[in-house]
C-alpha angles and dihedrals in degrees: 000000000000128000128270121254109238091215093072101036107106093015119146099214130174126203117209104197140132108196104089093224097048090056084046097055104043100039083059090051090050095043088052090057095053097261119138104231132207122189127211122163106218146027085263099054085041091062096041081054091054092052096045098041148026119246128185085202141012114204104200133194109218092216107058122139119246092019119018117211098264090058094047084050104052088043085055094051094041096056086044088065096041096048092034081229122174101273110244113214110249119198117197118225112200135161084220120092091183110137086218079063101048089048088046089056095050089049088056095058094268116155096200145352126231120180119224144263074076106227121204099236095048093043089052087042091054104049101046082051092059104035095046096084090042089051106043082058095071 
């Protein structure tokens, strides 16, 4: 069994997806690296979370019913303006690898892009690149 990236141990993440496997999948690769997971299906669950709760990370799938992952973006980052809150790193998951898809995403207020299937090694990858700069200020 491989060791756990430090990056991710004590990380409040939460996944915004709405395929049940998918949800399945990735919260067992984060639990396994020592992140704490919430699930929500859709852009709307994933706001009320945000309210309620406090996340290190969103990862957020770009296709959900009621509020896709674009729309869920731009309202968090929205609020984050309004409120001058402290910004939470938000990671699309897409099954597209289009370069058009990956731009939209940083226009949206995206910090980074990850195809699916998600795969351990790229997930944890992902993450440690976009939290190291928010965690060497510190």
């Amino acid at each position: 069994m491989s060791q756990k990236n430090e990056a991710l141990v004590g990380m409040h993440i939460l996944v915004a997806e709405d395929d049940k496997i998918n949800q399945k999948v990735t919260r067992k690769i984060l639990e396994r690296e020592g992140a704490a997971v919430s699930v929500v299906s859709n852009g709307e669950e994933a706001l009320k979370a945000v309210e309620t709760d406090s996340f290190d990370l969103i990862l957020m799938d770009l296709r959900m019913p009621v509020m896709n992952g674009f729309e869920a973006t731009m309202a968090i980052r929205h609020r984050e303006t309004l409120s001058e809150g402290e910004r939470i790193t938000i990671v699309a998951l897409s099954a597209s690898a289009l370069n058009e898809d990956k731009q939209t995403c940083l226009e949206a207020g995206m910090d980074g892009y990850l195809t699916k299937p998600v795969r351990r090694a790229e997930l944890v990858r992902m993450i440690s690149n976009v939290r190291s700069p928010l965690i060497d200020e510190c």
